[in-house]
N, C-alpha and C positions, 0 to 999 in steps of 0.2 A: 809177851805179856803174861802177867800171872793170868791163873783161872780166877779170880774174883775180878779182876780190871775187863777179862773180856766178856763174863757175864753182863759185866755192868753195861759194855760199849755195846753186846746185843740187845738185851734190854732199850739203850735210846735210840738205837734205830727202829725197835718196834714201835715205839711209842710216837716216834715223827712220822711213820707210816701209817699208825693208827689217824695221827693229829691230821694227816694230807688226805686221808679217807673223808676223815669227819668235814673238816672245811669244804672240802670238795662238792659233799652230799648239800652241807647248807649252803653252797654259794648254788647248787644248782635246782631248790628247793622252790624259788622265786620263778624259774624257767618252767620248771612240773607244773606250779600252780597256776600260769600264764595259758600255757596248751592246755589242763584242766580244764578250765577255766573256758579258753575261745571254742575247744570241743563240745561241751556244754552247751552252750551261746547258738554252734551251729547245730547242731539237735534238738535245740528249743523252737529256732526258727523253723526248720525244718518242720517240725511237729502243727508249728501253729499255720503254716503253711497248708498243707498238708488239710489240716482240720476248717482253717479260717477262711484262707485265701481261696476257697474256691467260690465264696461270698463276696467279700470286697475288700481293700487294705485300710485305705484313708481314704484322707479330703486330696490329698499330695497327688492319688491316683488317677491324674486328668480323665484317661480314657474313662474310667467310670463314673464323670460328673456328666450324664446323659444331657439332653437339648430339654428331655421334657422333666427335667428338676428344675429348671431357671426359675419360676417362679414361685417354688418352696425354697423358705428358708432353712441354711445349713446350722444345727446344732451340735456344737463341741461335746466332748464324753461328758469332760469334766461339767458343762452345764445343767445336762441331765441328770447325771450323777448328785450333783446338786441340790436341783429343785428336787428330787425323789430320795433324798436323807440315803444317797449310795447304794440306792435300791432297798431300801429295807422294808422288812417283811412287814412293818407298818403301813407302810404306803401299798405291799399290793390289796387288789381291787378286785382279777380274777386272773382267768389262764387259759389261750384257746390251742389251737395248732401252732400256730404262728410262736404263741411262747405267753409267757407272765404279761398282765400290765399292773403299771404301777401308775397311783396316782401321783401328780408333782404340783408345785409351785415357782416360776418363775421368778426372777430377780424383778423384774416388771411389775410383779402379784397376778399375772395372768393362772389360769390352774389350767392343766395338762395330764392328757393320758398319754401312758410312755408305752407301746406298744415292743417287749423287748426280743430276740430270736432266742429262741430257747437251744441247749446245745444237744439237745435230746431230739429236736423240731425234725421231720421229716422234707419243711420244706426250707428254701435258701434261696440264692441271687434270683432266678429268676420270678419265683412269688411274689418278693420284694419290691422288684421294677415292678410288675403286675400291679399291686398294689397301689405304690407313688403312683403310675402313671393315672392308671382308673378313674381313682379318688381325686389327683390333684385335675382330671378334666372335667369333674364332675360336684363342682363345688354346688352343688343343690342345695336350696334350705333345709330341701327337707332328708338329708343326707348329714352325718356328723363331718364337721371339717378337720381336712390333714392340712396341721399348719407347718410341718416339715422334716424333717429325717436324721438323724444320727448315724453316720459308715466311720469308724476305728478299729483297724486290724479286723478281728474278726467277728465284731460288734455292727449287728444292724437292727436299728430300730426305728420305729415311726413314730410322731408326737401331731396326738390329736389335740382337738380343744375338749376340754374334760366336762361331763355331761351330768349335772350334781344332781338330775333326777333320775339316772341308773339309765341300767337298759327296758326298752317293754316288758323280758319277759318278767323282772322283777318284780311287776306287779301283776298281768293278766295270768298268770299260773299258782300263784298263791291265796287262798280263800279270803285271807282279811283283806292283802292290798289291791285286791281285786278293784273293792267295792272305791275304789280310788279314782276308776275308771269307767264311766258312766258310758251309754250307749253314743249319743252324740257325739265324744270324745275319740270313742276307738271308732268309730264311724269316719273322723275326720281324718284319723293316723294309717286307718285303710285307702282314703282317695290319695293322702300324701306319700303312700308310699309306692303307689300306682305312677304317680307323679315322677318320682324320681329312683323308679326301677327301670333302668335301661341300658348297660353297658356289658360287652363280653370281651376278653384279652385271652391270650393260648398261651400253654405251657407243655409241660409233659406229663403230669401229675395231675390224676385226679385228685380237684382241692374244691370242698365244702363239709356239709355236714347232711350224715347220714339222715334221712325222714326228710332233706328238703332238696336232695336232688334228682332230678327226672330219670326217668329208667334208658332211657336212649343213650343218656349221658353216663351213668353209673354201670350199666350193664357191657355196653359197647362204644362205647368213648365217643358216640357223636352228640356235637353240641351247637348248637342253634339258640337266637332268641328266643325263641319257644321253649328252650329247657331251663331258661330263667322266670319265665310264665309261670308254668308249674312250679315253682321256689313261693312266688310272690301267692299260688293259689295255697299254696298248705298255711303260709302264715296268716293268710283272711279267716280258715278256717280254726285255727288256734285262736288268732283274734275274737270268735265271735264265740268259743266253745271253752276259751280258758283253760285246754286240754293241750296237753304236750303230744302230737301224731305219732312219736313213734314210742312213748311211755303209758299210751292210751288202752286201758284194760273195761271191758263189757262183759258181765257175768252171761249175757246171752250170745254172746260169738266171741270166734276171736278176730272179731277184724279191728285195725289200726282204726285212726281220726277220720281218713280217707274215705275208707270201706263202711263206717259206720253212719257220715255225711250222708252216701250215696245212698244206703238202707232205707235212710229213712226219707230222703229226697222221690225215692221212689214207692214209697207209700204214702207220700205228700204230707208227711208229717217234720216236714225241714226245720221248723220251730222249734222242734225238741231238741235241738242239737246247742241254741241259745243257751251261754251261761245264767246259772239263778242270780249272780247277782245286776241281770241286767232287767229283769222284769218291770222293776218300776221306772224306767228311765228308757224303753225299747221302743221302738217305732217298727213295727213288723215288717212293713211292707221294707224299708232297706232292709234290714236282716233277712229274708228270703230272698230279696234279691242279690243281699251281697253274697249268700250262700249258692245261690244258682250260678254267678258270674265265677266265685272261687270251683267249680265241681266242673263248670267250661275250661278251667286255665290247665287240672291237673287230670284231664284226659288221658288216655294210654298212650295215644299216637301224636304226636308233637303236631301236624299236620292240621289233627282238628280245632286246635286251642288257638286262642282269638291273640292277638297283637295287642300289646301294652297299650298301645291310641285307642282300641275296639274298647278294652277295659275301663279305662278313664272315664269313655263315654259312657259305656254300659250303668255304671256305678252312680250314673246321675240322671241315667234314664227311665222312662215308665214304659217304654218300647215294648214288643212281645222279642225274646231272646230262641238263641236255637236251643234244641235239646241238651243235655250233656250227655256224652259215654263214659262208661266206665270207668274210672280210675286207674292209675298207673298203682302198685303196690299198697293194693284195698286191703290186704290179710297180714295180720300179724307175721305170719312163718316167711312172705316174700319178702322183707330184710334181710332175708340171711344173701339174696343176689346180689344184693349191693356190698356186703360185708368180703363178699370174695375176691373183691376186684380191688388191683390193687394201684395197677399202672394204664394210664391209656396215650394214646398219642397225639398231640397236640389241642389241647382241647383243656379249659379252664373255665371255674366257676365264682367268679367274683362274687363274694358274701358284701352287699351292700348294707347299712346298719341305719337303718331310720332313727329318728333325734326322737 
């Protein structure tokens, strides 16, 4: 062969070499992106596993359709999602431990609080059960109702009935909508709440809110009836004072709501602790009384504080009552013992939400 014929004949076998490279690559381009692809898929799942499944999967997930959900109703994502415009920041409403809630609208027109886990939340699966279980044994009037629950992947939320006069504190801590709430009224939402304060469930997790949980239960993780007493005594006294106990500032000491109750309970000057906007609307004699039954529940030692039945009665009685002791975290600075604790064992504090 000349030298120009065999240039040329090297030349097409590069270029068929090239051509069976190139095919090759794109015939096997669709196999890359297949395993891409499924690798992906199982790192995703993995991840949400990982993160979600330690909560709950689905509805699909029998073993976690417990015995005591049968009688709440199960809500699909997409429902929720739904009635709460996909969660949007219009609909939320507030934001506690547990996570955001949003207000919603059912297909029905029923309106609903969507109670959702936040992925920030410290708490999960067992809270959750916690919760349903509590709430759904404790359908009380005077209790808000859980009408039932949302479990998708790693999505758990509870859906209450929506409450279009807010929460208490909404009004008894703010100076105008105070006057909303006349003594007779918060008079009635103190025996109601006596009424239907009564349940405890266990976890691992110290779970409430700082200023209303007993020092036996925050300090050393033991919890009794009696550390829900003490819950219901600080909120009688916010009740009657309009004052947040653990945002509570006195130019003349530093003590909490607690410590400043007891102050003046002890100079016999209990009256002074009455919000001003209840003066024209106040019956004294409950109001000293409800302040001496609340300063009996949040006693130091769980032991001395009287039983939710004792309270009910007290709260309606003209009886002579026992003395109170001392308070449990009467000074501003003892917050800081309850701030340190982080875990305890076995032992939980069910936040019950009056209507």
């Amino acid at each position: 062969m000349v030298a120009s014929e065999l240039e040329g004949h090297v030349d097409s076998i590069k270029k068929k070499r090239i051509l069976t490279i190139v095919l090759l690559i794109l015939s096997a381009l669709p196999i890359i992106f297949v395993v891409a692809y499924t690798c992906r898929n199982i790192k995703k799942r993995a991840q949400v596993k990982e993160r979600g499944n330690k909560y709950m999967l689905d509805e699909k997930n029998t073993s976690l359709q417990m015995e005591q959900f049968v009688d709440l109703q199960f809500f699909r994502l997409f429902e929720v999602a739904r009635a709460t415009n996909n969660f949007s920041a219009s609909c939320k409403i507030g934001e506690g431990g547990f996570g955001p809630v949003y207000k919603g609208v059912l297909e029905d027109g029923r309106e609903i609080a969507v109670k959702r886990l936040s992925e920030t939340s410290h708490q999960g699966l067992d809270e959750f059960k916690n919760e349903v279980i509590c709430i759904a044994k404790l359908q009380h009037r005077n209790l808000v109702k859980l009408l039932g629950y949302c479990i998708h992947q790693n999505e758990l939320m509870l859906i209450y009935e929506y409450m279009p006069n807010k929460s208490l504190d909404f009004y008894i801590f703010d100076e105008t909508r105070s006057l909303m709430l006349d003594w007779p009224q918060r008079f009635n939402i103190i025996q109601g709440m006596a009424r239907g304060h009564d349940t405890t469930t266990k976890t691992k997790k110290v779970v409430g809110t700082y200023g209303y949980i007993s020092p036996e239960y925050a300090v050393y993780g033991r919890f009794s009836i009696k550390s829900d007493v003490f819950s219901f005594g600080v909120l009688v006294l916010e009740i009657i004072s309009g004052k947040k106990n653990r945002e509570f500032r006195h130019e003349e000491h530093s003590d909490n709501l607690l410590g400043h109750a007891w102050r003046l309970y002890k100079e016999g000057r209990s009256i002074e602790l009455m919000s001003g906007s209840l003066h024209s609307t106040c019956v004294v004699s409950e109001i000293i009384r409800s302040i001496h039954v609340a300063l009996l529940c949040v006693q130091h030692h769980a032991e001395d504080r009287p039983t939710m039945l004792s309270v009910v009665l007290m709260l309606v009685s003209e009886g002579v009552f026992p003395q109170p002791k001392q308070p449990a975290f009467f000074t501003g600075e003892s917050r800081n013992e309850v701030q340190s604790v982080s875990t305890v064992e076995e032992s939980m504090i069910t936040q019950l939400y009056a209507r």
